[in-house]
C-alpha positions in Angstrom: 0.1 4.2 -16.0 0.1 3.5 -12.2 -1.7 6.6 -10.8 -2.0 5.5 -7.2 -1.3 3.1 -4.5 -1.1 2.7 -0.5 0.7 0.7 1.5 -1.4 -2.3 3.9 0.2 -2.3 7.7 1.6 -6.4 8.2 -0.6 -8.7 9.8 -3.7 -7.3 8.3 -4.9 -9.0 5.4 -6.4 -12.7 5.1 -7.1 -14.2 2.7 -10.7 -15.0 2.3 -10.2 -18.0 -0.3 -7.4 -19.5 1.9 -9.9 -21.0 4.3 -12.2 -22.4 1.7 -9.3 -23.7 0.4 -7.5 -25.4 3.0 -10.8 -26.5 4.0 -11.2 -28.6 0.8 -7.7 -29.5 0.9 -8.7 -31.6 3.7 -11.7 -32.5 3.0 -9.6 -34.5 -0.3 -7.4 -36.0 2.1 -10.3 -37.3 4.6 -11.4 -38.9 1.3 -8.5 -40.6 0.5 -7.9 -42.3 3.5 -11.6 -43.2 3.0 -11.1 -44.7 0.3 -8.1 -46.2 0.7 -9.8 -47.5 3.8 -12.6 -49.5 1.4 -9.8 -51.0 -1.1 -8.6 -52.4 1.5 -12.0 -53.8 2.4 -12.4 -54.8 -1.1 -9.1 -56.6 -1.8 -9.8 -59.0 1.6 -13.4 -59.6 0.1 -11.6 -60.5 -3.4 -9.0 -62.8 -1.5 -11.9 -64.7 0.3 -13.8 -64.9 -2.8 -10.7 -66.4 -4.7 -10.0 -69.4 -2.2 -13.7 -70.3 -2.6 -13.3 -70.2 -6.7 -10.9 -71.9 -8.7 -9.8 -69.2 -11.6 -10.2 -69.9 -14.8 -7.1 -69.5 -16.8 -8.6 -69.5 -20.2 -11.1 -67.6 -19.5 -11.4 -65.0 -22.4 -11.3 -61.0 -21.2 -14.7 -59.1 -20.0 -16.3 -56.2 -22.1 -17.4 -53.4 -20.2 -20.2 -53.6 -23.1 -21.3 -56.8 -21.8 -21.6 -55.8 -18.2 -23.7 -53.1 -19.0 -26.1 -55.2 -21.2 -26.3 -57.4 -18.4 -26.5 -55.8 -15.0 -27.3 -52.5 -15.4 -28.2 -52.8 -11.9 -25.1 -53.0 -10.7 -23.7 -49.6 -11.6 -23.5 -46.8 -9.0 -24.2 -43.3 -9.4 -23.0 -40.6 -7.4 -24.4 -37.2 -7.4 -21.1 -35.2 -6.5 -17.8 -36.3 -7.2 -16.8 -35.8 -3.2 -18.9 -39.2 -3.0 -17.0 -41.1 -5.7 -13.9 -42.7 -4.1 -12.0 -43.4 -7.4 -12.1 -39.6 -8.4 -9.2 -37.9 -6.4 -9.6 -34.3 -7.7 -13.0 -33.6 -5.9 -12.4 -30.1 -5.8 -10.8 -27.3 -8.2 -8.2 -25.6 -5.2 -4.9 -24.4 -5.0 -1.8 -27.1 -5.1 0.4 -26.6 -2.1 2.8 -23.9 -3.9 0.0 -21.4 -4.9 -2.0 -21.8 -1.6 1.5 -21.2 0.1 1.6 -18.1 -2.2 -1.9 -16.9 -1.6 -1.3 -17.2 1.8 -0.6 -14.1 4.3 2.8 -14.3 6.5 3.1 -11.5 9.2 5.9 -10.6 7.7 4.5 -9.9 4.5 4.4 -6.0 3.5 1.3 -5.6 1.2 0.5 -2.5 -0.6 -2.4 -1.6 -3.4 -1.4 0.3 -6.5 -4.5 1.3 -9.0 -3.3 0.6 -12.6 -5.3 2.6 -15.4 -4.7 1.7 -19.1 -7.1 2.9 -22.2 -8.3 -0.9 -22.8 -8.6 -1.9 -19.1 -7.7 -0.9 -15.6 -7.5 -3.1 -12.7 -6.2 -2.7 -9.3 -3.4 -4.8 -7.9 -1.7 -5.9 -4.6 1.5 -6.9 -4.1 3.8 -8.5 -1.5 6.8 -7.2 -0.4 8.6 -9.9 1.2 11.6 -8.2 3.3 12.8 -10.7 5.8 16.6 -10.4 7.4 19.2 -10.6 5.1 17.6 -12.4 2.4 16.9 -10.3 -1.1 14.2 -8.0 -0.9 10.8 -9.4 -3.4 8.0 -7.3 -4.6 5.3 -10.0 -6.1 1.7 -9.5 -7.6 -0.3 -11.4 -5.3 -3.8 -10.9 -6.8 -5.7 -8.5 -9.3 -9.0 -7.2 -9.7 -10.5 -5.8 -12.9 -12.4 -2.4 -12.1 -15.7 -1.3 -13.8 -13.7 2.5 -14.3 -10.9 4.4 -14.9 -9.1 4.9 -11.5 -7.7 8.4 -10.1 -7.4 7.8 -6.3 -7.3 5.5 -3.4 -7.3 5.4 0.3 -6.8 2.4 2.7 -8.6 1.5 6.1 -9.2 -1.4 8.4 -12.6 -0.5 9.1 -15.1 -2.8 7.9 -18.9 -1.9 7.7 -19.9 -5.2 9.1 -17.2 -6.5 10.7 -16.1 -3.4 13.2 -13.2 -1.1 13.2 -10.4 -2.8 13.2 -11.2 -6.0 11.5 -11.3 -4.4 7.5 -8.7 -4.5 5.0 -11.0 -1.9 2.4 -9.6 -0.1 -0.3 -11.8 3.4 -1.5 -11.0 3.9 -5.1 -12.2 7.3 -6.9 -12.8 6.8 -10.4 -13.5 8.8 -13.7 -17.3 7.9 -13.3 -17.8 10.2 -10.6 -17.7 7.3 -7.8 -16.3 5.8 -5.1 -16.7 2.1 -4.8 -15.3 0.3 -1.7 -13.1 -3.0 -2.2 -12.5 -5.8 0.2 -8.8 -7.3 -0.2 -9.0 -9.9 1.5 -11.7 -10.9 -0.7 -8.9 -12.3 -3.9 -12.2 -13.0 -6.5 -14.3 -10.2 -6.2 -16.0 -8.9 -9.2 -18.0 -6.0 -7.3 -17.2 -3.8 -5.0 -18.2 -3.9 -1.3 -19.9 -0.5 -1.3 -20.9 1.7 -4.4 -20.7 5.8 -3.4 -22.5 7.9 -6.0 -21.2 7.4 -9.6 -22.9 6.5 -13.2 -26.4 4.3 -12.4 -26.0 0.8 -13.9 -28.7 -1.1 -15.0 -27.9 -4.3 -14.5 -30.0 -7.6 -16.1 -31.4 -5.2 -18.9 -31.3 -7.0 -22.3 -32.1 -5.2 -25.9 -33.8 -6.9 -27.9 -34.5 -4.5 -30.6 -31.8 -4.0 -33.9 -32.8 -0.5 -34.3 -29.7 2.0 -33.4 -31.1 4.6 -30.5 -29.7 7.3 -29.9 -26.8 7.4 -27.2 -28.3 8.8 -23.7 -26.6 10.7 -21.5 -25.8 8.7 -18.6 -27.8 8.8 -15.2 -26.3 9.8 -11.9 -27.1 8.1 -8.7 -28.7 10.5 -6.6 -26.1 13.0 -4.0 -23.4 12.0 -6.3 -20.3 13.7 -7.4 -20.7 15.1 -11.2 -17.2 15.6 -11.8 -14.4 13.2 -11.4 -13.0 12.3 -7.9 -9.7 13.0 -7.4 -9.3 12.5 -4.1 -10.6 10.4 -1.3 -9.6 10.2 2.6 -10.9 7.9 5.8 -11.6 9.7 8.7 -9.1 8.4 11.2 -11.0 8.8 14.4 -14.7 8.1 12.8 -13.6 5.5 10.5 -16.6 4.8 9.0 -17.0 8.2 7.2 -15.0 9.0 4.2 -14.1 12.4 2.5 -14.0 12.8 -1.3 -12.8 15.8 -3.9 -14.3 16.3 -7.3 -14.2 18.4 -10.6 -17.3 19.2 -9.6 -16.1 21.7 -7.3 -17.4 19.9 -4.4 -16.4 18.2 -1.4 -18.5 15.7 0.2 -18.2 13.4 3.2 -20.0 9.6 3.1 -21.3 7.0 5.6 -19.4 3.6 4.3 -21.9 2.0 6.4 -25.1 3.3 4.9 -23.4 4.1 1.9 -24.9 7.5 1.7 -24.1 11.2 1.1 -24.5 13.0 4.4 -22.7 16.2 3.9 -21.6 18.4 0.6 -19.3 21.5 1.0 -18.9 23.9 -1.8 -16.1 26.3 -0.3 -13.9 26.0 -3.4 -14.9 27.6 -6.5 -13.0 25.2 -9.1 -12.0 21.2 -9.1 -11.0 20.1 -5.7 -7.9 17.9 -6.3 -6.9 16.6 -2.8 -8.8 16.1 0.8 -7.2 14.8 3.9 -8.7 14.6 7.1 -7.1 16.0 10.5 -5.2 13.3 12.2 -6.8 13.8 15.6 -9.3 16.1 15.3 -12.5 14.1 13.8 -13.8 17.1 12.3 -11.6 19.4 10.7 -10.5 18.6 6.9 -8.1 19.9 4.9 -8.7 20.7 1.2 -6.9 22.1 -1.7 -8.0 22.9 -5.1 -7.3 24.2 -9.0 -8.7 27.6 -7.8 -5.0 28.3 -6.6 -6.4 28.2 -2.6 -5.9 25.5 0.3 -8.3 25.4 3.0 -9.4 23.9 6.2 -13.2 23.4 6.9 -15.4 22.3 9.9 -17.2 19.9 8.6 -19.9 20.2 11.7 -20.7 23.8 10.7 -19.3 24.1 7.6 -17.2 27.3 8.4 -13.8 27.8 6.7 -11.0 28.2 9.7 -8.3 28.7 7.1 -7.4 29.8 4.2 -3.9 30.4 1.9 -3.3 31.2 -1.9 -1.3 29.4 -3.6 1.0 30.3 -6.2 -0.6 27.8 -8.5 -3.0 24.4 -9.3 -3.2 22.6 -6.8 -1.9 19.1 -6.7 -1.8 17.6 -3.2 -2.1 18.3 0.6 -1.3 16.8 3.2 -1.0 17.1 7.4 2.2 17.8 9.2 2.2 15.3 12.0 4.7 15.4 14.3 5.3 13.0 17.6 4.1 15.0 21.0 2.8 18.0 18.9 0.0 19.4 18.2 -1.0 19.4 14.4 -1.6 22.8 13.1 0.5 22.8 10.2 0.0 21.5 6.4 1.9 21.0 3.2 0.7 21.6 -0.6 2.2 21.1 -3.6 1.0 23.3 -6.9 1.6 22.1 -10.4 4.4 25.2 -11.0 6.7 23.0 -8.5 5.8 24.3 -5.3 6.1 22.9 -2.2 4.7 25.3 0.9 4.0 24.9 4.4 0.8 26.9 6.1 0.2 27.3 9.8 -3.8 26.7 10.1 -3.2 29.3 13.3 -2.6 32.5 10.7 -4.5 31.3 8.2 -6.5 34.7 7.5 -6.9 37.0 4.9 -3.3 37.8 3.0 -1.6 35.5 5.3 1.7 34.0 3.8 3.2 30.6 4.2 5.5 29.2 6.7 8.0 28.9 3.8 7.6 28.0 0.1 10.3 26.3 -2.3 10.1 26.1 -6.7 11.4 22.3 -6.0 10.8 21.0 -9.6 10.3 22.4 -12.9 7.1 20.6 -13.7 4.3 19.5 -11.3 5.0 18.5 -7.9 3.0 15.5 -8.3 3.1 13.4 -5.8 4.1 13.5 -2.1 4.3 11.3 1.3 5.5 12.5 5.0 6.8 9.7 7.4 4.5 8.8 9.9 7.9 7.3 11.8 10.8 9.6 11.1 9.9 13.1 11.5 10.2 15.9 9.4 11.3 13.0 6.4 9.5 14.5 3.3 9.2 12.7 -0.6 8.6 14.7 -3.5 7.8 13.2 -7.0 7.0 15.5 -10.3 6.3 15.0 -13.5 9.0 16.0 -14.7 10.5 12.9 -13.9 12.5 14.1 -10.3 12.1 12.4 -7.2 13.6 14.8 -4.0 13.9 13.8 -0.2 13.4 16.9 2.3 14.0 17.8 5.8 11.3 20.3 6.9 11.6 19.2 10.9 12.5 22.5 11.6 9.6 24.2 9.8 12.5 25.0 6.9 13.2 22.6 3.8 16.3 21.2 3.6 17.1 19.1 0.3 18.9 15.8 1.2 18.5 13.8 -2.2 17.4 14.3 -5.4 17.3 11.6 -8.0 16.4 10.7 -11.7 16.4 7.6 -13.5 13.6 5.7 -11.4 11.7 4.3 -14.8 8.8 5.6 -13.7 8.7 8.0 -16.0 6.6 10.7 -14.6 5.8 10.6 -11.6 2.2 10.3 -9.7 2.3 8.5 -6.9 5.0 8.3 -3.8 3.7 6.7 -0.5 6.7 6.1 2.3 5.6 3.2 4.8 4.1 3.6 8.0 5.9 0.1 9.4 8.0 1.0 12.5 10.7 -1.8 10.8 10.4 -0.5 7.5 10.3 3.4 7.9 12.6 4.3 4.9 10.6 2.5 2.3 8.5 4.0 -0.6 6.1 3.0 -3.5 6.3 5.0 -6.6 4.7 5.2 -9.7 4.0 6.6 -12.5 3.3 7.2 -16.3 4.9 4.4 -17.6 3.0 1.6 -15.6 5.2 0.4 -13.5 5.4 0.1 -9.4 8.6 0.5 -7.8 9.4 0.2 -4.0 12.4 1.8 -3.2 14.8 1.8 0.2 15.6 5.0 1.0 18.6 3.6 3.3 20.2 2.2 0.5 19.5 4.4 -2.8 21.7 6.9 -3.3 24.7 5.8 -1.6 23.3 6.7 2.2 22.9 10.1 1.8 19.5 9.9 3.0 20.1 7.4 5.6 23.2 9.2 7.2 20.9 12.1 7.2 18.1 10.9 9.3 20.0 8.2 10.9 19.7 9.7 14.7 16.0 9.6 14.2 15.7 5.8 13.1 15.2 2.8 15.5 18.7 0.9 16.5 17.2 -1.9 14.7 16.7 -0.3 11.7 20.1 1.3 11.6 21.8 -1.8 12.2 20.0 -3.6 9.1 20.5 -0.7 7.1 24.1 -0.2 7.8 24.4 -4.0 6.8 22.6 -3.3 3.7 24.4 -0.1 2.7 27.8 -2.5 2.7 27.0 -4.8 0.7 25.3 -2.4 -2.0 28.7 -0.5 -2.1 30.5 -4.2 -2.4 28.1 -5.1 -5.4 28.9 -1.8 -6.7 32.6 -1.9 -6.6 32.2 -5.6 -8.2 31.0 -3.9 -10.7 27.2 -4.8 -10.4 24.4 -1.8 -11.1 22.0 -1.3 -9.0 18.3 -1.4 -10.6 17.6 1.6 -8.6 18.9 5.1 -9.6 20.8 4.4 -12.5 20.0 6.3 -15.7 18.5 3.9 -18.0 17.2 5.6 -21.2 13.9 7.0 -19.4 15.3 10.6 -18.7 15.9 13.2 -21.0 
């Protein structure tokens, strides 16, 4: 299944093994001039050797056998094959198409989805290419094999050694109780960046006894989650720390640099399923949890400021950020199909929501709010049903619903945060495979026509391109891969 992903802004991510690669791409060439350079110094030697020799024309041919038997001392030995002229392959790198594939355009749209299968699970990034009018492409552009089941992930360009805004890390919460930092740009990693808490792994230690031992229970790295995280989220303003939910009914905030604990919060009483920090304000976090409640906490003192029942599990939670306003508002979805809005500002005691909707009949799963087009809301459930909402004026209003996404059910949904791409979306679900879907085009512009005074001029010119020629295609009598029923719905 694909349980996760996030999409990576453009211009971000470089490729570590591209400059090794180009590097020894040149370094080949310099050699072949080089030694093109001595053949040529060879084959004048040969010709001024020849007009002082007459050939022999019945000479018989030369063994090699013979000419090692006699002059051994005339052989040459080099120690690497970069000083061995007649060997052109001096290096194992990319040919020109795959380094040209490897390589980051700024036009490139990367995103990270975490893939988790019974056998193995491995996290992957993609490319979508989306460039004029050409067809969109979604391509794997490398994979990483991960040491544990994934649940979670969360994306930030800070880097512990490298400074704020040079990183292209991925957090991953797994089953094992830990958070291990990856570096993208880093295509053949085999270990993370940064472990946080998790199983202990002895690494190097060899058995050398046949006896069967008992299984031990595994140990825990000290401050570490004992439950499995389900949700992890960067601090936007203090990048460097990073806040994680467990089963273990706890919440607790990391230093990425020092990769240590600093803080635990125990304010929920049952598995914490989603945490997402304020968008502005470094220390408030948001929290929601399988003991029915979502909460926001001061993580400097601990205190709760809000707190709202919820009609069920909790599934996710998530800011409402909206441009020029302050954010005091928050969604969460429970897994009886709610979707309700809270205002942080009457959070006490018996308060009730902004509004609440039953959207779905099974879990509301997944969700994602624009950070480009306000009040643009995606809903994804298990039960297979993808909706698009309008909650700008603190109301829902249904604009699309759709089926037939072969996803199966859903888990994941994740609209882009690219000014030029502010209608796209990434989803995923149970039956493994990643979509990315434009919302300007699917469903015969509903959506689009909807929220098209809110878009950029730009945007609503390529869509409104887009949009006719999906409707030629259509009437030509070509389906759309896209929000079709296909066999995967009941």
């Amino acid at each position: 299944m694909l349980c996760a992903s996030a999409w990576i802004p453009k211009g971000v991510s470089k490729t570590k093994l591209q400059e090794e690669a180009v590097e020894a791409v040149e370094a080949v060439e310099a050699a072949e001039a080089a030694e093109a350079a001595e053949a040529a110094e060879a084959d004048q030697a040969s010709e001024a050797v020849q007009m002082d020799e007459e050939p022999d024309e019945e000479s018989e041919k030369v063994e090699i056998a013979d000419v090692l038997a006699d002059d051994l001392d005339g052989l040459k030995f080099h120690k690497s094959n970069r000083d061995d002229p007649y060997i052109k392959d001096k290096d194992e790198v990319y040919d020109e198409d795959e380094l040209d594939d490897m390589t980051y355009r700024d036009t490139d749209m990367p995103l990270v989805a975490l893939r988790a299968g019974e056998d193995i699970s491995q996290m992957e990034v993609y490319i979508y290419e989306d460039v004029d009018d050409d067809e969109p492409n979604l391509y794997l552009h490398h994979e990483t094999v991960l040491p544990a089941f994934p649940l979670c992930v969360a994306w930030s360009s800070y880097h512990p050694t490298l400074g704020y805004t040079r990183g292209n890390l991925a957090a991953v919460g797994s089953f094992l109780y830990g958070i291990d930092i990856w570096d993208l740009n880093d295509v053949d990693s085999l270990e993370p960046l940064v472990s946080l808490g998790g199983h202990y792994v002895e690494r190097g230690k060899v058995s050398t006894s046949n006896k069967k031992k008992k299984k031990k229970a595994p140990k825990i790295v000290p401050d570490s989650h004992t439950g499995e995280v389900m949700s992890v989220s960067w601090n936007p303003v203090q990048n460097e720390y990073l806040a994680s939910g467990a089963a273990d009914n706890t919440v607790k905030l990391w230093d990425v640099e020092s990769g240590s604990c600093v803080q635990t919060l125990a304010h929920h009483s049952d598995k914490v399923q989603a945490v997402s920090w304020h968008p502005t304000e470094e220390s408030l976090l948001l929290s929601a949890s399988f003991d029915k409640t979502v909460q926001t906490v001061d993580v400097r003192s601990g205190d709760v400021s809000s707190r709202f029942s919820l009609n069920g599990d909790a599934e996710k939670a998530l800011w409402i950020n909206r441009t020029g306003a302050p954010t005091s508002s928050y969604l969460a979805t429970t897994e009886d199909g709610f979707i309700s809005q809270f205002d942080m500002r009457k959070g006490g005691s018996g308060s009730s929501p902004v509004w609440s909707l039953k959207a779905f009949k099974g879990a509301a799963s997944a969700c994602s709010l624009s950070a480009n087009v306000d009040g643009l809301l995606v809903v994804g459930s298990v039960d297979k049903t993808l909706k698009v909402f309008d909650i700008q004026q603190d109301r829902p209003v249904e604009v699309s619903s759709r089926r037939g996404l072969r996803c199966g059910a859903i888990f994941d949904v994740h609209l882009s945060a690219d000014m030029d791409h502010p209608l796209l979306a990434s989803v995923g679900g149970s039956l493994g495979s990643l979509k990315v879907i434009d919302f300007g085009v699917v469903g015969e512009a509903d959506i689009f026509n909807h929220f098209k005074a809110r878009l950029p001029s730009h945007v609503v010119k390529r869509t409104e391109r887009r949009i006719a020629n999906a409707q030629a295609a259509r009437e030509a009598g070509d389906s759309s891969d896209l929000g079709d029923n296909d066999g995967d719905e009941d």
